[in-house]
C-alpha positions, 0 to 999 in steps of 0.5 A: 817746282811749278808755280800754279795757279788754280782757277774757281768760281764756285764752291771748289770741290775739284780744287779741294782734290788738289788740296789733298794731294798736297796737303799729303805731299803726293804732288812734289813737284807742284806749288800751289801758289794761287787761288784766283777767283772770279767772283767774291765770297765763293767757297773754294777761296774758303778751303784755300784760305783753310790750306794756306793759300795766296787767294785773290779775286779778279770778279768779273762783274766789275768789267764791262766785257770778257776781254778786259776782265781776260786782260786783267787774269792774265796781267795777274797770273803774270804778276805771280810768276805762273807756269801752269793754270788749272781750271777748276769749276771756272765758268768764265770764258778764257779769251785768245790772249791767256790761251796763247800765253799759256799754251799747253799749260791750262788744264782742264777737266770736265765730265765726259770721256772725250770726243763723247758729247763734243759736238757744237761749238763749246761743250756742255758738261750739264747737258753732257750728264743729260744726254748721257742719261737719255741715250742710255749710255752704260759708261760715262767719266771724264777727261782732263786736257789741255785748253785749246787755243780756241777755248772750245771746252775741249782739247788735247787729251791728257788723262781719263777716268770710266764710271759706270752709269746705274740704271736708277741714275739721275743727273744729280747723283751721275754728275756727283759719282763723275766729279769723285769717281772720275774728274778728281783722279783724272785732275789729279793725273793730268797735273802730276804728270804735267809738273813731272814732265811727262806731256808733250803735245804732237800734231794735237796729241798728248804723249806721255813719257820721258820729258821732252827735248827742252825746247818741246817740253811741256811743263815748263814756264812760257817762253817770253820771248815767243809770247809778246812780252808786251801787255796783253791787248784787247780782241 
């Protein structure tokens, strides 16, 4: 099984579609060994406790910047013997260090069929719904991917869900038919076909299949050796 850990900052509605999956049983292969969030008191430690799951809170409001709160996430997800990390409705910024260690094994996912509204040098998902709405678009959704090292807010492409954009439409119930209609099934492909084997990543592509050679395999735990065993440093 694939020790994870699932990233939050809010209420945790993306969380609570991984908690289904496994409270039926519909994700075998992963271990749901952690919620970690990054400020106290937030909902989704509340539907993880509810599920019987380990929470713990690395709050970034007790660190003077994000790379020492970063060097903190990442000595504890070390802590936890983690193989993979979902993001789920985490708002801070992950620094080179965790991205690195991790590679290939963040997932995350936003609302917008990517490269769609990818432009600048992060990506928006609020301003993703808006634009959506003002240009007209007929049909919108949304991507899960793998982190990329840069943190830009997209990446390597692992699942995507369409979903139709009504007329009489507002930010308010887009964003909402997007997060049930697309990210929850879109998360829930991508990490079932992580913990499965199935993903590799190939000149910046996912390819999906059969598991990789064991030295390409993605869905397995980092490889101390190739990533500094050592703490990680500051950028």
């Amino acid at each position: 099984m694939i020790r994870t850990a699932v990233l939050v900052s809010g209420g945790g509605a993306n969380l609570q579609a991984l908690l289904d999956k496994v409270y039926f049983d519909e994700l075998p292969q992963l271990k749901l060994a952690a919620v970690i969030s990054s400020a106290e008191g937030v909902y989704a430690l509340e539907r993880a406790q509810n599920a019987g799951i380990p929470t713990y809170v690395v709050d970034r409001s007790l660190f003077p910047n994000n790379a020492s709160f970063c060097n903190a996430l990442l000595c504890k997800l070390r802590d936890l013997d983690i193989s993979l990390v979902v993001c789920a409705g985490f708002t801070e910024h992950l620094s080179y260090p965790i991205v690195r260690f991790f590679k290939h094994s963040i997932i995350n996912v936003q609302p917008a069929l990517f490269p769609a509204f990818c432009g600048g040098d992060t990506f928006n998902a609020l301003r993703a719904v808006e634009e959506t709405l003002r240009l007209g678009v007929r049909v919108t959704g949304a991507t899960a991917y793998f982190m990329d090292e840069e943190d830009t807010g997209f990446g390597p492409i692992i699942a995507q869900r369409a979903v139709e954009v009504f007329p009489d439409d507002t930010a308010a119930t887009l964003s909402d038919r997007v997060m049930r209609q697309g990210e929850w099934p879109a998360l829930v492909e991508a990490v079932g076909r992580y913990c499965r084997g199935e993903l590799r990543v190939e000149n910046g592509r996912v390819l999906i299949g059969a598991p990789a050679p064991a030295e390409e395999e993605v869905g397995t735990a980092p490889d101390m050796s190739e990533t500094e065993a050592e703490s990680p440093t500051e950028e």
